[in-house]
Each structure stands twice: as C-alpha cells, then as structure tokens.
N, C-alpha and C positions, 0 to 999 in steps of 0.2 A: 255793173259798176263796182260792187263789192268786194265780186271776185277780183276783180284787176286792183284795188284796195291792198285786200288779202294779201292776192301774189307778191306785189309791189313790199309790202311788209316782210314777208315771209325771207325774201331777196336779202332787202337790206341787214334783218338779223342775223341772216345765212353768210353774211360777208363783213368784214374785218375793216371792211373802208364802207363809210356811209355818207355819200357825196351832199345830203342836205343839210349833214353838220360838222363837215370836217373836209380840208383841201388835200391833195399831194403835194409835198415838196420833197424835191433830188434834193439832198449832198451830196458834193463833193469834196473828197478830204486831200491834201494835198500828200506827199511822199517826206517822211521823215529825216532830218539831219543824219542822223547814222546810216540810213538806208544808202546813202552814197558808197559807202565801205563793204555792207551787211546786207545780206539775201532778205527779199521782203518781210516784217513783218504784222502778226496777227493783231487786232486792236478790237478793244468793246467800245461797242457805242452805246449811251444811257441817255434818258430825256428826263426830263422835270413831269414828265407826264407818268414816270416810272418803267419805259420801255427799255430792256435791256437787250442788244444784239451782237455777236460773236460777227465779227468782220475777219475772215480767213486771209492768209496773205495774199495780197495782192489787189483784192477788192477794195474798190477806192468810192464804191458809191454807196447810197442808200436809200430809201423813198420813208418820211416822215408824214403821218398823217394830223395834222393842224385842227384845231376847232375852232370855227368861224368867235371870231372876237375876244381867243386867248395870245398867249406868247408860250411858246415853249422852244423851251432852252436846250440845247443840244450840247453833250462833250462826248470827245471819242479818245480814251486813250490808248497808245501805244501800248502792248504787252500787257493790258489790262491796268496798269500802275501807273505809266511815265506820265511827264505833261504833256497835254490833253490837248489838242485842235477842238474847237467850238467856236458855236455860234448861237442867235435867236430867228426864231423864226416864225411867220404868221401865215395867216391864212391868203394873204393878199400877193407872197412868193410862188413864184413857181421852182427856183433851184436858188441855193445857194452853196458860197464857197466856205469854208470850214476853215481858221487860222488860229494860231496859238496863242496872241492878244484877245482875241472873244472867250479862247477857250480857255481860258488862267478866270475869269469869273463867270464864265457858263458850267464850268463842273462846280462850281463853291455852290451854285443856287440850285442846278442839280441834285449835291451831295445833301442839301438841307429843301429840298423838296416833299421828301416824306413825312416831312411836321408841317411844312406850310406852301405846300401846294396850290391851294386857292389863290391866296392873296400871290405869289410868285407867278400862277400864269397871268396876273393882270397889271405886272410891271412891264415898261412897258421899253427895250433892251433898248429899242433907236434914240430915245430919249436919256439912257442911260449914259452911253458911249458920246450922244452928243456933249451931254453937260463935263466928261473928261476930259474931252476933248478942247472946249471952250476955256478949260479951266487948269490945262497943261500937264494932267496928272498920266502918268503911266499906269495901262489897268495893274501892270505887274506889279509897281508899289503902291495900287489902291489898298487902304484898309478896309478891307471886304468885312469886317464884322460890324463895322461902322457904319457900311452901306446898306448892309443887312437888319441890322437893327430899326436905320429909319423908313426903309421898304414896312417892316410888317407892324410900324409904329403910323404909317400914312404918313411922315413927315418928311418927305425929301425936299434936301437945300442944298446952300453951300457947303453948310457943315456936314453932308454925306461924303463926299467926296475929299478926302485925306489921305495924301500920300504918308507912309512911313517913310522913316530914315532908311537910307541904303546901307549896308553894313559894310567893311573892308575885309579882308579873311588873307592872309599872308600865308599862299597853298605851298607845303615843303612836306620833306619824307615822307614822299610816295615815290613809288618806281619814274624813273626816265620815260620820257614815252611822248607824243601828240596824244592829247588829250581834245574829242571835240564833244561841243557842248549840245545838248539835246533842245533847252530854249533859246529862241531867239534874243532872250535880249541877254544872253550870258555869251563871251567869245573863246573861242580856240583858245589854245595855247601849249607850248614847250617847256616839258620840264628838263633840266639838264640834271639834276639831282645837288646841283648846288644852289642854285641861288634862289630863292625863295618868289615865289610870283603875287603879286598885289594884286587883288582882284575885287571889284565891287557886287555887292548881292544886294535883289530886291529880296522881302521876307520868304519863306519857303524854303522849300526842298530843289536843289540844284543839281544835276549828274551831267557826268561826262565817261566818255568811253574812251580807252585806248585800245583801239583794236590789236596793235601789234602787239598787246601782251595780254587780250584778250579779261582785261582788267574794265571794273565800272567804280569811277567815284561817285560818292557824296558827299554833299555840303549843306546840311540842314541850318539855316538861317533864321533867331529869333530878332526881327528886326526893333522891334519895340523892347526888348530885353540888350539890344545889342553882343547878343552871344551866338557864336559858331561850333559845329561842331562835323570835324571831316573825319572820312571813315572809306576804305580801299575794299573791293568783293570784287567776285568774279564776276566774268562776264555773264548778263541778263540772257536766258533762255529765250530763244523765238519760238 
C-alpha cells in the first residue's frame, strides 16, 4: 500500500497536471479582424495564474489547467500587443470560447495579477459580466480601475461598475486608404483625404490597418481626461 502511495505521488510531481487539484479546460480563440486580408497571425496567451504561451500562427487552441475552487483569467493577444480575446474560467468548464469583450478586462486583471493574485483568482468573472450586464455598461467603457479597486477592497456594488465618457476624435491627414478596425466595438471606415471622419472611442488604445498601403493607425484615448492623440506607423510584423 505504501508503495502504490509512493508511486501514485511520485506520478503526480512528475507531471505538470494534477487531476486532484486542478481541471483541463480547451480554448478556443476565434480568427482576428485583419486576418481577413493578412496571412495568419502569432498571439501570446497569458493567465492570472502567470502562464505565459507563444501561440504560432495558425493555432487557435490551448488546454488551461484550473484549481478546483479558483477563477483564472485568460487574455491572448494578437502579435503579442493588440487587443486581446479573453475570458474566465473555472474548474467546473470543460472548453471555452475566447472573445474580445471578456478580453478588454481579462488582460487588465491579468496585467495586475502579479501584485494581487490571490484575491483576483477568487473573483468570481460570471458574476462580474452579470452585474454589467444588468446594469447596461459596455465592458469597453468599464472604468476598470474602479472595478479594481473595489475587487481588492472586498467591496463590490453598484459603484463598481462605471462606465467612462466616450470620446469623439475627428480622424483627418492620414493617407487615403480603408482603414479596418482591430476591436469590435470600433468600425471600418474611408478616408478620402478630405473630409475629416467623426468617430466615437471607448478609453484606450484603438488601431486600424490599411492594408493597401501597408500602414497601422493609432488612436490613444484618455477618456476621463477627454484627450486624443493619433499617430500613422508602418505596418505591424507577423
């Protein structure tokens, strides 16, 4: 009996998944707005748990290992940088699907996982996304340091949940070109080099690609500051 003990321990430390304290769960990530135009490409995927994975192009999947009775927070970015497809995930999933609304505040709680890890896997994400839901907020203009605060404060309410002001950015002198936008809630658009385009932004960093001239905008957004600031680069390396 010792020895099957033994062995039985021996196993488990010899292995990277230990089925008594932690589940499998798939991602699936889905295929990026540009990817329509552009050759696949490569994305990191990071957890709250501090796991960090090179996703080569084309690989759309991943297996996440869970601790019975935590949450961990999954973001995968494009290119290492773009915005992020995420989700949360527990131990009670078998797969899930990975979208750019989860993941605009799955990398925030990611990014700020290495100072508060603990209290972060014990938020608790389905209850997160219900209460915005209920309460009509876009996670994209969530004030995520607001939500942050009262996460490691133990005080969630109404007053977590605060959208920011949208901001307006009147996009002009940049090249001519279709421009398509990388997030979902930002849309396409024509520039003709005249007439200047109105466009609304939640807080953050915005891009858009023009393939045909091989060009990448951004639109850095202080939404709480009400300030814009755009800026023209070449096209992002795959």
């Amino acid at each position: 009996m010792l020895l099957i003990i033994f062995l039985m321990g021996a196993f488990f430390c010899s292995c990277s998944y230990n089925p008594l304290v932690e589940h499998p769960v798939e991602v699936l990530i889905p295929s990026h707005p540009w990817e329509t135009s552009e050759p696949d490409m490569w994305m990191l995927l990071a957890t709250s748990l501090g796991e960090k994975i090179h996703l080569p192009a084309g690989e759309r999947k991943a297996v996440i290992n869970v601790p019975y009775g935590k949450t961990v927070y999954v973001a995968v970015s494009p290119l290492g940088e773009y915005a992020p497809f995420g989700t949360f995930l527990t131990a009670a999933m078998d797969k899930a699907e990975l979208d750019q609304e989860r993941g605009h505040l799955a990398r925030y709680l990611v990014d700020n996982s290495p100072s508060f890890a603990e209290v972060i896997s014990l938020t608790d994400g389905a209850y997160l996304f219900s209460m915005l839901s209920e309460r009509g907020v876009s996670v994209f203009d969530l004030d995520r340091v607001t939500l942050l605060r009262d996460i490691l404060n133990n005080h969630l309410g109404d007053g977590s949940f605060v959208a920011l002001p949208r901001h307006s950015v009147a996009v002009a002198d940049i090249p001519t070109g279709r421009w398509v936008a990388e997030r979902e809630d930002d849309g396409n658009f024509w520039y003709d080099g005249e007439h200047p385009v109105l466009l609304s932004f939640s807080d953050g960093l915005h891009c858009y690609l023009c393939r045909e001239r091989s060009l990448l905008l951004k639109i850095h957004v202080d939404a709480k500051e009400s300030l814009s600031f755009t800026s023209v680069h070449g096209r992002p390396r795959w």
